[in-house]
N, C-alpha and C positions, 0 to 999 in steps of 0.2 A: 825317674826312668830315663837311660840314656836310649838315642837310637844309633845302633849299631851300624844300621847302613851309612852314617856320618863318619865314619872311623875308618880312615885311611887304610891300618893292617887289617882291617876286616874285607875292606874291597878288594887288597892285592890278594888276602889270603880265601876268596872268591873265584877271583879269577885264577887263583893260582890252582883251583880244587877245579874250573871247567876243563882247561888245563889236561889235567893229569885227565880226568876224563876223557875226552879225546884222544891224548895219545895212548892209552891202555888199550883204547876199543880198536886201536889202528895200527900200534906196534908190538903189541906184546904177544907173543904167542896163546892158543886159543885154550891148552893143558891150564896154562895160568888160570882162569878165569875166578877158580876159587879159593887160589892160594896167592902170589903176591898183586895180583891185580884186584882182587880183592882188598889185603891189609892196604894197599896203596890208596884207595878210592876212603878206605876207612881214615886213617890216618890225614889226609889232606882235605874231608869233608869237617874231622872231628874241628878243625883249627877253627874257620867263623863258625860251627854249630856254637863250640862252649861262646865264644866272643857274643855272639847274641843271647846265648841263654844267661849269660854274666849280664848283659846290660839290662835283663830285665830283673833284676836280684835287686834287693831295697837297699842293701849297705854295700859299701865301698870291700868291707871286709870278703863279700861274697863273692860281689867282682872279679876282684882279686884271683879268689880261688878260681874262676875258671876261668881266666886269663893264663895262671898258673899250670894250669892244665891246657891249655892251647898253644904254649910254649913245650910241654911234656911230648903233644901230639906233633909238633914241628921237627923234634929231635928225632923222633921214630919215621917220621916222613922223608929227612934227609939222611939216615940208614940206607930203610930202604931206595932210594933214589940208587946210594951206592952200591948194591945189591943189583938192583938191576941193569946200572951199568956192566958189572961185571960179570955176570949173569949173558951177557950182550946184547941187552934190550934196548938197552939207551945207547946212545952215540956219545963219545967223551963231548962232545961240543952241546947236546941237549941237557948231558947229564951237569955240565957245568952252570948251565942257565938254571937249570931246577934248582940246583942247590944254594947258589948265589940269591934267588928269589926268597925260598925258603929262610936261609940264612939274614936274612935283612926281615923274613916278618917276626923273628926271634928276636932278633934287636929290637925293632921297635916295638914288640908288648914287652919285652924289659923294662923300656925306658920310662913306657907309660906305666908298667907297674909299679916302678918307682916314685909316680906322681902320686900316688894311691896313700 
């Protein structure tokens, strides 16, 4: 059994989920609450949920898989990221940081899934 809270992309993509929490509840307008601040909070909680639930799987294979899918949920999180900049939720300077984070916890479950 691995533990997950040892795993560099699981803490940035933790922090990266408090994150987006707070700004949802702070800049998004309030009509959102059930439509992209919703998928939003979805999408950047699914990334370390699967990365924990994979580190408790007995094979490398299973892992894998939902490593594979917390890469899936990264891609959908830096959509919508762009969505709601242009939407004008996010500021081009916010929406650059979100995306740059996101985009680098993609990388590194690639790389590690590659170790697999």
């Amino acid at each position: 059994m691995r533990d997950f809270k040892q795993l560099t992309f699981w803490k940035r993509s933790h922090l990266l989920t408090l994150q987006v929490y707070s700004l949802t509840k702070s800049s998004f307008p309030k009509e959102e609450m059930y439509g992209l601040i919703s998928q939003i909070r979805r999408s950047s909680s699914s990334i370390p949920t699967n990365i924990a639930e994979g580190c408790g799987r007995n094979s490398n294979a299973e892992f894998r898989r939902f490593l594979i899918i917390s890469t899936g949920s990264s891609s959908e999180l830096e959509y919508q990221f762009l969505l709601a900049k242009d939407l004008g939720y996010l500021s081009d300077a916010v929406f650059k940081e979100l995306s740059a984070e996101v985009i680098e916890i993609r990388k590194m479950l690639y790389s590690y899934i590659q170790t697999l």
